[in-house]
N, CA, C and O atoms as a Tripos MOL2 file, in Angstrom:
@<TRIPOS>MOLECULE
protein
  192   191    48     0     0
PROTEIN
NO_CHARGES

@<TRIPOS>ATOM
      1 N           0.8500   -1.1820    0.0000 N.3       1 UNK1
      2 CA          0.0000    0.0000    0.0000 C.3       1 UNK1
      3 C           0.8920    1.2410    0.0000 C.2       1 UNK1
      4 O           1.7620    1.4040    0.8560 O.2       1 UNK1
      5 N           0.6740    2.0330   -0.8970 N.am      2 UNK2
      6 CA          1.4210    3.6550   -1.0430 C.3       2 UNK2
      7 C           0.8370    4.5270    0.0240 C.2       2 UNK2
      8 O          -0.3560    4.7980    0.1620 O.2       2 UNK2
      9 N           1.8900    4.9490    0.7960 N.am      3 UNK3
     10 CA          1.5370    6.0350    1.9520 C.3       3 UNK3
     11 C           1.4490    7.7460    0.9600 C.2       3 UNK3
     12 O           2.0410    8.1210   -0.0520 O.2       3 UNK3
     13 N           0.8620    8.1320    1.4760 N.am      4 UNK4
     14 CA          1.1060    9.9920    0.6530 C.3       4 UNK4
     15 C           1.5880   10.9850    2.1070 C.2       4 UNK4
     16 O           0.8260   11.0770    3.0690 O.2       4 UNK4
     17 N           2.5360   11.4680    2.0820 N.am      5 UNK5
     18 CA          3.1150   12.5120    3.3810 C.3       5 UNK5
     19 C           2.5160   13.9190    3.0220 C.2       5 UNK5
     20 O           2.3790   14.6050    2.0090 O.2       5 UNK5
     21 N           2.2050   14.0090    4.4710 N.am      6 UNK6
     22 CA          1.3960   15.4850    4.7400 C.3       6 UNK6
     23 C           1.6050   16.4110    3.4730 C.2       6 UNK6
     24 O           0.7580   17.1710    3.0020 O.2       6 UNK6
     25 N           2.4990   16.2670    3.1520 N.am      7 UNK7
     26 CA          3.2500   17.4590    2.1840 C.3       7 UNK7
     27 C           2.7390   17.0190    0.9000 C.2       7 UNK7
     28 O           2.6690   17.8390   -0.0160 O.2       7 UNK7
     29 N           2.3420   15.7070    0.7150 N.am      8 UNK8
     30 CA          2.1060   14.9410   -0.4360 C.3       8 UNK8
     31 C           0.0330   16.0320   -0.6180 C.2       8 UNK8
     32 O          -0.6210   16.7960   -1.3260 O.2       8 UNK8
     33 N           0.0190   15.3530    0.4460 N.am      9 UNK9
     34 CA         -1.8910   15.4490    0.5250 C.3       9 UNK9
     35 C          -2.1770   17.1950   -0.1950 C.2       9 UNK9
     36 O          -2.9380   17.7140   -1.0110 O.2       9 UNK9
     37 N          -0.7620   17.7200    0.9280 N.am     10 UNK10
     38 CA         -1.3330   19.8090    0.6650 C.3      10 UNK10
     39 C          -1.0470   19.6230   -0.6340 C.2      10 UNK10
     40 O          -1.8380   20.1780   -1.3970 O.2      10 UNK10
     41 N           0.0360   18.8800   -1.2470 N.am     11 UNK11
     42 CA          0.2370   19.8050   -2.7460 C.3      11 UNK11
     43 C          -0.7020   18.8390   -3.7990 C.2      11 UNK11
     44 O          -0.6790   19.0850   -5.0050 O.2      11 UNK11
     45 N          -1.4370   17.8490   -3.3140 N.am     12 UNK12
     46 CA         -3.1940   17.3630   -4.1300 C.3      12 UNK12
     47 C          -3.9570   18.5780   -3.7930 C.2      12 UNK12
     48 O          -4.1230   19.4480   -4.6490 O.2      12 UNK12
     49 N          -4.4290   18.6930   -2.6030 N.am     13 UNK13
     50 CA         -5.4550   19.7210   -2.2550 C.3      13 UNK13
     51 C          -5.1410   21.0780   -3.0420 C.2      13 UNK13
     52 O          -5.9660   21.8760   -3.4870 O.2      13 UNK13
     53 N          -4.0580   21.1280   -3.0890 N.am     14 UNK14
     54 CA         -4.0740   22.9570   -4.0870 C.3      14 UNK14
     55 C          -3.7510   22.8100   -5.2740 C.2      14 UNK14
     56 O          -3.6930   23.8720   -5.8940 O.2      14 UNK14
     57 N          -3.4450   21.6400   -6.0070 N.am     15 UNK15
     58 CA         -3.7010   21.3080   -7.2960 C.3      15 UNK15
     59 C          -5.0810   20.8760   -7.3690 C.2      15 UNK15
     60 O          -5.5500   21.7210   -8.1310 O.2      15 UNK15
     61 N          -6.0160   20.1060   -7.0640 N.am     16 UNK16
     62 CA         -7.1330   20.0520   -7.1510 C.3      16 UNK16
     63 C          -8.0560   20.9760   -6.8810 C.2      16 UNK16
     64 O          -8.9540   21.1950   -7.6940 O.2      16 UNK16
     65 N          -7.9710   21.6160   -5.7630 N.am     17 UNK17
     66 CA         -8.5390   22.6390   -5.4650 C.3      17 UNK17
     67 C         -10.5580   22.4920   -5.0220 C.2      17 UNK17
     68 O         -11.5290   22.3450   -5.7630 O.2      17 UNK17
     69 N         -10.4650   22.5940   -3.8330 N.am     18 UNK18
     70 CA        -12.2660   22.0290   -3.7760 C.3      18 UNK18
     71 C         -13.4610   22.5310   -4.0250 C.2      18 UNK18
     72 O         -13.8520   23.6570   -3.7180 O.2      18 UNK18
     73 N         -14.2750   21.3730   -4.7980 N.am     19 UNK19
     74 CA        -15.2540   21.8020   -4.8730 C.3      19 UNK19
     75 C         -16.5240   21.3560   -4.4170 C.2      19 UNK19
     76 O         -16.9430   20.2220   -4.6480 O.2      19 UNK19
     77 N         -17.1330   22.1990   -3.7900 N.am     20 UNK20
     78 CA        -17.6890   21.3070   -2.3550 C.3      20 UNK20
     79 C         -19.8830   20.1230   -3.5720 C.2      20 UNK20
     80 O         -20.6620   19.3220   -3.0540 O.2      20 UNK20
     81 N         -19.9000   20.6320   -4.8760 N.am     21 UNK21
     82 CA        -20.9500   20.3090   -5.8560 C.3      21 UNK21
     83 C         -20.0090   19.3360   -6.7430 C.2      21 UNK21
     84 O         -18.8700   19.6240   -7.1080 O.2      21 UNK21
     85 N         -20.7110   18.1020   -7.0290 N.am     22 UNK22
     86 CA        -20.4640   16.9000   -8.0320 C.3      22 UNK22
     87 C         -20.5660   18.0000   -9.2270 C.2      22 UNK22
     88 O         -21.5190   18.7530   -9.4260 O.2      22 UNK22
     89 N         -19.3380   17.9140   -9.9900 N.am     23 UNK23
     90 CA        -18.8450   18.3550  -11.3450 C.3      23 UNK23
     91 C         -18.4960   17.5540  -11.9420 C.2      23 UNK23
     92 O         -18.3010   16.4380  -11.4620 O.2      23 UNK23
     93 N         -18.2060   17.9760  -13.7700 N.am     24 UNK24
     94 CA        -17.9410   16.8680  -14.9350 C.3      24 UNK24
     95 C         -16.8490   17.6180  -14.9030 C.2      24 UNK24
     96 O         -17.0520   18.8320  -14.9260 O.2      24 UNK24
     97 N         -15.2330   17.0830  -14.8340 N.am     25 UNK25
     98 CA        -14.0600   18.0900  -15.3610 C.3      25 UNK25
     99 C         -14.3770   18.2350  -17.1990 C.2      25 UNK25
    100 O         -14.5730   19.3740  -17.6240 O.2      25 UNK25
    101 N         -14.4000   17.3670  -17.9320 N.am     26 UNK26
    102 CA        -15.3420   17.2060  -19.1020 C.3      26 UNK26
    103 C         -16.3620   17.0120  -19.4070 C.2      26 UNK26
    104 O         -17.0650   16.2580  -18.7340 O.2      26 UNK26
    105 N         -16.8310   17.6270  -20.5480 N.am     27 UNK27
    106 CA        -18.4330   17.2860  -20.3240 C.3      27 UNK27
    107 C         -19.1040   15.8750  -20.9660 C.2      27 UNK27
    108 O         -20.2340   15.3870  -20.9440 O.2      27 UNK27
    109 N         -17.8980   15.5070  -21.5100 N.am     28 UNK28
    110 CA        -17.9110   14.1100  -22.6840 C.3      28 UNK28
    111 C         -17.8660   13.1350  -21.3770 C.2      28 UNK28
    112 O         -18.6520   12.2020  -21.5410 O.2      28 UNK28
    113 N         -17.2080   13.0750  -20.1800 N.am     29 UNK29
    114 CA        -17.0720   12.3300  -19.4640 C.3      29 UNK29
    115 C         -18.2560   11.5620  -18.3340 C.2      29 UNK29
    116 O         -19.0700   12.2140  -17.6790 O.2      29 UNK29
    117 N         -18.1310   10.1410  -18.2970 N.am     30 UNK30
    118 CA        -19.3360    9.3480  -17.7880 C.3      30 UNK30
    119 C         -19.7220    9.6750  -16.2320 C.2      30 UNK30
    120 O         -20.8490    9.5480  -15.7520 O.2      30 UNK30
    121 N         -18.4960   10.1430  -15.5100 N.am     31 UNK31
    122 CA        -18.8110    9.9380  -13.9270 C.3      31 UNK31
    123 C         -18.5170   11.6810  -13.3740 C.2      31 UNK31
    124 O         -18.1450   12.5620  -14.1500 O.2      31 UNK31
    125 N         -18.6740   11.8100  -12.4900 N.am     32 UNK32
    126 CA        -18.9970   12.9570  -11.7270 C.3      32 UNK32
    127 C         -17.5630   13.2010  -10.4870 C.2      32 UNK32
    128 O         -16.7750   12.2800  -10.2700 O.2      32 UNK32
    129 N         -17.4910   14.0120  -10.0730 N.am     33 UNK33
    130 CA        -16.0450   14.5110   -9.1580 C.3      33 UNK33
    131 C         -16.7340   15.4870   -8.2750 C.2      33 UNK33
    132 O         -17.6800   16.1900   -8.6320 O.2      33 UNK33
    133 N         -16.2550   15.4800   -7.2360 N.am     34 UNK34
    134 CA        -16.6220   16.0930   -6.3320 C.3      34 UNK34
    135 C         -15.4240   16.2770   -4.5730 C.2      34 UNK34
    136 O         -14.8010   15.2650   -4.2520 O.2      34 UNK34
    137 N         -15.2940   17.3740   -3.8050 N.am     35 UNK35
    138 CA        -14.5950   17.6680   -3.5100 C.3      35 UNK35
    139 C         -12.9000   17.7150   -3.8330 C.2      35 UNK35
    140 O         -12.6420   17.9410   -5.0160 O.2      35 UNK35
    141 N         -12.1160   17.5910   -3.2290 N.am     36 UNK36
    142 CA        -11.0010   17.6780   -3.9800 C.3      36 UNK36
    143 C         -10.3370   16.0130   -5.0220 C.2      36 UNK36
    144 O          -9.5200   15.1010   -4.8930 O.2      36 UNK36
    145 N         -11.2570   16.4580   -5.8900 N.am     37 UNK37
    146 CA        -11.0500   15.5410   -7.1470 C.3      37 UNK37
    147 C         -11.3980   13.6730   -6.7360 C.2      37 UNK37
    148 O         -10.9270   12.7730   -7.4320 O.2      37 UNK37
    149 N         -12.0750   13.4750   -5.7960 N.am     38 UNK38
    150 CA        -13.0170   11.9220   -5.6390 C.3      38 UNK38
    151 C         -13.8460   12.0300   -6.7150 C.2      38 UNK38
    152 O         -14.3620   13.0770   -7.1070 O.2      38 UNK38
    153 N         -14.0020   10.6780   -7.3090 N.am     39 UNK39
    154 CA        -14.9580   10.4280   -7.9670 C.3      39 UNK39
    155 C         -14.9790    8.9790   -8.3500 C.2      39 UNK39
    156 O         -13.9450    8.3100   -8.3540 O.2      39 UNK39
    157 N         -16.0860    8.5170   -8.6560 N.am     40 UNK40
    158 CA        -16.6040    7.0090   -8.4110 C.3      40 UNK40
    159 C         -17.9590    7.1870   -8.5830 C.2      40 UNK40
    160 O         -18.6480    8.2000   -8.7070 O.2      40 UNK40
    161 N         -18.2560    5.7930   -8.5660 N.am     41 UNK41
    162 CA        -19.6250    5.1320   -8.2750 C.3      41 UNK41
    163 C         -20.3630    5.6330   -6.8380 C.2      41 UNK41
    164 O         -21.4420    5.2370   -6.3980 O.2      41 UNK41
    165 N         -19.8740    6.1640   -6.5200 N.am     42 UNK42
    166 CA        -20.3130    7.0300   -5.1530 C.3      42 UNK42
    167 C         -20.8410    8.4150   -5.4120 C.2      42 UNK42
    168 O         -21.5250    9.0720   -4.6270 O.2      42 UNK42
    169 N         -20.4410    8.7750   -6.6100 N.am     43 UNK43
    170 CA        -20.7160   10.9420   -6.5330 C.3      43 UNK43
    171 C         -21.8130   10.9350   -8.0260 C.2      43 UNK43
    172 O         -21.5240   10.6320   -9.1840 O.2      43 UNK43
    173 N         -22.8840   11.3090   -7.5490 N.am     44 UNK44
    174 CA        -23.8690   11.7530   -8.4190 C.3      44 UNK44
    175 C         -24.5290   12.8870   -8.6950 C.2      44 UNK44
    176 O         -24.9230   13.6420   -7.8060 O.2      44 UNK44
    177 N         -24.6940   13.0870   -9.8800 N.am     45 UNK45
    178 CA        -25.1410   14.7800  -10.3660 C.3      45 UNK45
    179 C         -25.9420   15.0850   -9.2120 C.2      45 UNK45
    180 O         -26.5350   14.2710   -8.5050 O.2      45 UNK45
    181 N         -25.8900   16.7760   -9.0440 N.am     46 UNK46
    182 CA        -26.2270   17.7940   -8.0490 C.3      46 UNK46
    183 C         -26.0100   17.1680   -6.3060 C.2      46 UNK46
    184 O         -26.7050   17.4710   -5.3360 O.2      46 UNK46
    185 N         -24.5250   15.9950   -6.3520 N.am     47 UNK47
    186 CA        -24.2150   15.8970   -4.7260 C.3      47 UNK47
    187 C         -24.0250   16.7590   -4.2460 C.2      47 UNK47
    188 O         -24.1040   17.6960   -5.0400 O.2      47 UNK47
    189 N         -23.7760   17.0740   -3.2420 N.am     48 UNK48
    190 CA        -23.5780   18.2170   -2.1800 C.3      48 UNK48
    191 C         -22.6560   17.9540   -0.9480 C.2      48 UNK48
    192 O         -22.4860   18.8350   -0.1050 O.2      48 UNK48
@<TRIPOS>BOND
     1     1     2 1
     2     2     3 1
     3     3     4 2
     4     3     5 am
     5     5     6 1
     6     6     7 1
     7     7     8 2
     8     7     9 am
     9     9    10 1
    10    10    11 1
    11    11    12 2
    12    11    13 am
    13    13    14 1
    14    14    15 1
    15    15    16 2
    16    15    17 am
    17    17    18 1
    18    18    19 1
    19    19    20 2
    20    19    21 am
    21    21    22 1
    22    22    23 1
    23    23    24 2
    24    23    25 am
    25    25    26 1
    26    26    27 1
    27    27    28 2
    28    27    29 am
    29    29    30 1
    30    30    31 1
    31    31    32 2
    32    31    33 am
    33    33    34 1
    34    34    35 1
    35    35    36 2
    36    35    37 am
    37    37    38 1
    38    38    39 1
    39    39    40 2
    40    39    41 am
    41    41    42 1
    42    42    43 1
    43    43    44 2
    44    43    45 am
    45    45    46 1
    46    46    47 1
    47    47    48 2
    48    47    49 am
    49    49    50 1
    50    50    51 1
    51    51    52 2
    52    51    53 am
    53    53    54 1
    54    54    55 1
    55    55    56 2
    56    55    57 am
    57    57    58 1
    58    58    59 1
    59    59    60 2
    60    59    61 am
    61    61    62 1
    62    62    63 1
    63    63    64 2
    64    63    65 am
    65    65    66 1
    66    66    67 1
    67    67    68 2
    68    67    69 am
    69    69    70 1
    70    70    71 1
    71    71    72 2
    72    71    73 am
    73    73    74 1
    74    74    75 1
    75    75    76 2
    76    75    77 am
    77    77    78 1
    78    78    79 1
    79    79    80 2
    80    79    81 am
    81    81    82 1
    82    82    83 1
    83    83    84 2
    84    83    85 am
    85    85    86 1
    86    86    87 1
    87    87    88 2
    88    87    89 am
    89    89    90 1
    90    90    91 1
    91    91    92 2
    92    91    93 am
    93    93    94 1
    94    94    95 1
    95    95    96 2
    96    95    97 am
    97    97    98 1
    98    98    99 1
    99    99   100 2
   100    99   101 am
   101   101   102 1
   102   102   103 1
   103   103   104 2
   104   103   105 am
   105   105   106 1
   106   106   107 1
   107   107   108 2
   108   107   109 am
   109   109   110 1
   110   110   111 1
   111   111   112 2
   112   111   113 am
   113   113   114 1
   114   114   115 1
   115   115   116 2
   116   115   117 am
   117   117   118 1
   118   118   119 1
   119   119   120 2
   120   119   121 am
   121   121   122 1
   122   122   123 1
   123   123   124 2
   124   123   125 am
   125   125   126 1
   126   126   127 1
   127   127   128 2
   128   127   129 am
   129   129   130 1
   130   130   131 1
   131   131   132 2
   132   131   133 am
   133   133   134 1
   134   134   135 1
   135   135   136 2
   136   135   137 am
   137   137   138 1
   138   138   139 1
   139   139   140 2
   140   139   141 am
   141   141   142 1
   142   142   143 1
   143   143   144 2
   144   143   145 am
   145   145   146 1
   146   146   147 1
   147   147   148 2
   148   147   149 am
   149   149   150 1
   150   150   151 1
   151   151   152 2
   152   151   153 am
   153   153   154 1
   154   154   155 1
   155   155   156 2
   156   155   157 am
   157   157   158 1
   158   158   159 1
   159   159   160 2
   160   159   161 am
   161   161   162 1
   162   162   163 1
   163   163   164 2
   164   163   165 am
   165   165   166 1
   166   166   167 1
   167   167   168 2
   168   167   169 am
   169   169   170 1
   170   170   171 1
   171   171   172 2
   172   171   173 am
   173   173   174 1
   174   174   175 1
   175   175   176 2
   176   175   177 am
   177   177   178 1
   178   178   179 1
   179   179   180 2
   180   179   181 am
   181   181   182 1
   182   182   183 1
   183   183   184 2
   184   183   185 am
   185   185   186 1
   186   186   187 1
   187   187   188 2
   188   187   189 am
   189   189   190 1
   190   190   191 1
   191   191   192 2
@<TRIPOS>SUBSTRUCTURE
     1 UNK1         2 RESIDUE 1 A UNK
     2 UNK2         6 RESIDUE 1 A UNK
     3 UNK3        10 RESIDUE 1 A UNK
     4 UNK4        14 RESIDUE 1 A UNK
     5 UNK5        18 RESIDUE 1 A UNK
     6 UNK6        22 RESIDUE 1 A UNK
     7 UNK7        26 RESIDUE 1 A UNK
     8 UNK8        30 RESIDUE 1 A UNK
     9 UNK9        34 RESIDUE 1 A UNK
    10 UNK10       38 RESIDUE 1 A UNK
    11 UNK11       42 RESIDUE 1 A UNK
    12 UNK12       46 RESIDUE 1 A UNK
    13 UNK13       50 RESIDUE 1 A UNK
    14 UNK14       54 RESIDUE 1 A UNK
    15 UNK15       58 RESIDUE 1 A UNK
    16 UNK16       62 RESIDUE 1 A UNK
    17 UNK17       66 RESIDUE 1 A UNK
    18 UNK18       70 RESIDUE 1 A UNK
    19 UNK19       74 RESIDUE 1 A UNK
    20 UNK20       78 RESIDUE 1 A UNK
    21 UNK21       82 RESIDUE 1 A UNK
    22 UNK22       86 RESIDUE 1 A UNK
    23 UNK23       90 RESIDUE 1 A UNK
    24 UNK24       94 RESIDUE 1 A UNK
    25 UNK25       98 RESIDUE 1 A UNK
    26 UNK26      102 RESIDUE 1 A UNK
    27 UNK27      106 RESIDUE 1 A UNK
    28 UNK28      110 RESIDUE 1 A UNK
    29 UNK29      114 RESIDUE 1 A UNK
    30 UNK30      118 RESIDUE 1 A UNK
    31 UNK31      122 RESIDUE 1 A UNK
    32 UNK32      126 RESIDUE 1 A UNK
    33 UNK33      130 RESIDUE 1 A UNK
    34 UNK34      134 RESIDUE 1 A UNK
    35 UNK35      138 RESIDUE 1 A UNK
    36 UNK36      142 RESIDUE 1 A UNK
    37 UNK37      146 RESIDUE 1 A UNK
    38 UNK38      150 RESIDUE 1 A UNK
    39 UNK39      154 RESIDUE 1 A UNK
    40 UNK40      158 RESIDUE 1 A UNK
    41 UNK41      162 RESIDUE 1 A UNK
    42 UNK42      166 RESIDUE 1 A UNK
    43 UNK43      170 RESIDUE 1 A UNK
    44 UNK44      174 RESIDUE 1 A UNK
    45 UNK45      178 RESIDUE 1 A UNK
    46 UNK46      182 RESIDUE 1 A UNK
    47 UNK47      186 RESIDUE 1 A UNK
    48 UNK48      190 RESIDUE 1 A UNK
């Protein structure tokens, strides 16, 4: 299993940057993203 160090996580979080509404980064694309860049079978249009 890959560990990520504190330093690892901040510099995801400010490259991703959050967004607290399920978004398409494309609009061609099948699944949905939501907070700082999760997405799966878990995040569906207008989550919150």
């Amino acid at each position: 299993m890959m560990k990520v160090s504190s330093h690892g996580i901040a510099l995801i979080m400010n490259f991703e940057g959050l967004r607290t509404t399920a978004y398409k980064p494309l609009k061609k694309e099948s699944g949905w993203t939501i907070g700082y860049g999760h997405h799966g079978p878990d995040v569906k249009q207008d989550m919150v």
